[in-house]
C-alpha positions in Angstrom: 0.0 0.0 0.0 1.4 3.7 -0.7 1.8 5.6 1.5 -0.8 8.2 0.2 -3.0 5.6 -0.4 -3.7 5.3 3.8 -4.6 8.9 4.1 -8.1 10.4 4.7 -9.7 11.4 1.8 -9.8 15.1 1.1 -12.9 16.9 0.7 -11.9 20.8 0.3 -8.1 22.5 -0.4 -7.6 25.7 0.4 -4.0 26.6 -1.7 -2.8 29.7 0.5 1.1 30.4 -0.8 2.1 33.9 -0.8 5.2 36.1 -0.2 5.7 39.4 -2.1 8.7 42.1 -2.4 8.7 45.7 -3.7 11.1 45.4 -6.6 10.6 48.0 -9.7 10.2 45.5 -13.0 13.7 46.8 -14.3 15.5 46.0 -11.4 14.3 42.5 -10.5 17.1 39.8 -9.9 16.2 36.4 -11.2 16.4 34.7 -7.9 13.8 37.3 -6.7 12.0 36.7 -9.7 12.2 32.5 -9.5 11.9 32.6 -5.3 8.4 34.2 -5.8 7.3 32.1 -8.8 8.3 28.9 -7.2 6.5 29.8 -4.2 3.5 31.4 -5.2 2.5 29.9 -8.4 4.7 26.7 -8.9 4.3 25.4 -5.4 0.2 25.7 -5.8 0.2 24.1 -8.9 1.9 21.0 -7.5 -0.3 20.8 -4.2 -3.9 21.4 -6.3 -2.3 18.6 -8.6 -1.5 16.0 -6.0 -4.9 16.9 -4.2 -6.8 16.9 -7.3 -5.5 13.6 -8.1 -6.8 11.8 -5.2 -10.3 14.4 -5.1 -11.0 12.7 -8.8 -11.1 9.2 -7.5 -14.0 9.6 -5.5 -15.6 11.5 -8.2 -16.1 15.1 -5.7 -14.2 17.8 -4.4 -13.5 21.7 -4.0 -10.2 23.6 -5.0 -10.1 27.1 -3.7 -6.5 28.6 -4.7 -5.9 32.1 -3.0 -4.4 34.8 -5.6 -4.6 38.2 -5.1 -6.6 41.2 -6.6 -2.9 42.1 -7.8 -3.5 38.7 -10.0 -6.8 40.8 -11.9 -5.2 44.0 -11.9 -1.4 44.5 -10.9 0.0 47.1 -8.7 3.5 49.0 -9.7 6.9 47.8 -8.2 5.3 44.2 -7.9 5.6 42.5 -11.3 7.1 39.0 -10.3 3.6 39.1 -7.8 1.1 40.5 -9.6 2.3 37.6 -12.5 2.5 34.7 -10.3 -1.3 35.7 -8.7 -1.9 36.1 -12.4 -1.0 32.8 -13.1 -3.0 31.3 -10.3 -6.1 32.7 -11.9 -5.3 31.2 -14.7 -4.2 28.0 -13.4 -7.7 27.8 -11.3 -9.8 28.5 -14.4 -8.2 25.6 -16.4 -8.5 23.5 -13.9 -12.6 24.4 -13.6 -12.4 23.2 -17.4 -10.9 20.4 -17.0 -11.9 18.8 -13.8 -16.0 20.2 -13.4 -16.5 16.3 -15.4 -15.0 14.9 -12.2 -17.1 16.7 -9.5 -14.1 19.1 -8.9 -15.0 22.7 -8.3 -12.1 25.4 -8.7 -12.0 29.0 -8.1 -9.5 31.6 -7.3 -10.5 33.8 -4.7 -8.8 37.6 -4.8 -8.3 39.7 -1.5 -6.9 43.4 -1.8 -5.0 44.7 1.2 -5.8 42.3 3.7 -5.0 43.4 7.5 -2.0 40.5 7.9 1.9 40.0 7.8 1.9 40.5 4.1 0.5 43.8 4.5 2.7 44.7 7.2 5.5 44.3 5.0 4.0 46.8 2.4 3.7 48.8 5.2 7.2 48.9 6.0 8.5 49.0 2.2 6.5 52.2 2.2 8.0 53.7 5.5 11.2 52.8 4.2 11.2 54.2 0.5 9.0 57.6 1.8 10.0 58.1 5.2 6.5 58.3 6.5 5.1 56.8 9.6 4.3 53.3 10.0 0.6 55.1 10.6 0.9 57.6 7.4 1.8 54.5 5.7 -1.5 52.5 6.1 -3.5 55.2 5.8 -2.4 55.7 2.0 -2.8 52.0 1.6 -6.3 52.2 3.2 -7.0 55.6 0.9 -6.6 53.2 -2.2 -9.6 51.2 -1.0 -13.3 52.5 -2.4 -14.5 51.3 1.2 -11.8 53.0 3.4 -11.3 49.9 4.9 -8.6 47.1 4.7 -10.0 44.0 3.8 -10.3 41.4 7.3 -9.2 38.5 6.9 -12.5 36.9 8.4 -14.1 38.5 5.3 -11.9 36.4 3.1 -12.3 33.2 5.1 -16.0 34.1 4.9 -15.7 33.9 1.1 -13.9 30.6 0.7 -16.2 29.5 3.4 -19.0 30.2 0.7 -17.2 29.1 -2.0 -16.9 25.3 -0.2 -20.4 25.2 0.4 -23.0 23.1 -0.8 -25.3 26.1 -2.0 -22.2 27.0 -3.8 -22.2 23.8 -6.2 -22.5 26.0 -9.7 -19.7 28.1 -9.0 -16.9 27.1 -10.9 -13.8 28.8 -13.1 -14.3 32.2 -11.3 -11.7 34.8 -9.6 -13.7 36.6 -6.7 -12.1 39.7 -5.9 -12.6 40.3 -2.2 -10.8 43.9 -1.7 -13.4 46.1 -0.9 -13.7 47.8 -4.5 -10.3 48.0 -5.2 -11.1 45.9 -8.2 -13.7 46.9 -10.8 
């Protein structure tokens, strides 16, 4: 017997992989470039496959990968992010196509500036590059957002909630941007 083969079977993956950095396009080095490829596209792509292996055995199964509202429309000094949150969006739509015969639902769902760790960080590239306050900072992060409101993440994890659930069975293939109008 394989060693997979003695696991539980797995009813829902959520694909969270994420780490960003403030480079200007021009001056990204390939490792940067590579490090946050591998990590935020590549590794997804090999967890939702191994998953979605074993989820098309018994016939059923939901596939929520996590991207980014960077992934619909970009933000400057973050190409190498905005392409692999891209490429997740494109990676979950194929995979609608070509696992919905299987009973496997995918989407992408797309958070703006959520209030966690990752944001933090933005937070502290912008104190760094403009010499504002680590308070100044978030509020021009927070002026960005139609709401005036970062994004919780109990809000996301309310949307992926919805997205696993039953009442939810038609939705496949989509990106649901969950930024509080940041995306149009």
């Amino acid at each position: 017997m394989k060693k997979a083969d003695a696991l539980q079977p797995i009813d829902v993956l959520i694909n969270n992989a994420g780490i960003a950095s403030e480079t200007p396009f021009l001056n990204i080095p390939e490792d940067e470039w590579k490090n946050i490829i591998d990590i935020n596209l590549t590794g997804s792509f090999y967890v939702a496959q191994a998953v979605s292996q074993r989820m098309a055995l018994r016939k059923r199964g939901v596939v929520i990968n996590m991207s980014s509202k960077n992934g619909l429309d970009g933000e400057f000094g973050y190409a190498h992010y905005n392409a692999s949150k891209g490429g997740i969006i494109m990676l979950s739509k194929t995979m609608a196509l070509e696992l919905a015969h299987l009973g496997i639902r995918v989407n992408a769902v797309c958070p703006g500036y959520t209030d966690t760790e990752l944001t933090d960080s933005a937070v502290d590239n912008i104190v760094n590059a403009l010499g504002k306050t680590a308070t100044e900072a978030r509020a021009m992060l927070v002026g960005i957002i139609p709401r005036g409101v970062m994004t919780t993440p109990n809000e996301v994890a309310a949307a992926v909630a919805w997205l696993c659930a039953p009442g939810s069975g038609a939705i496949t293939g989509i990106a649901l941007p969950v930024a509080g109008g940041e995306v149009t």
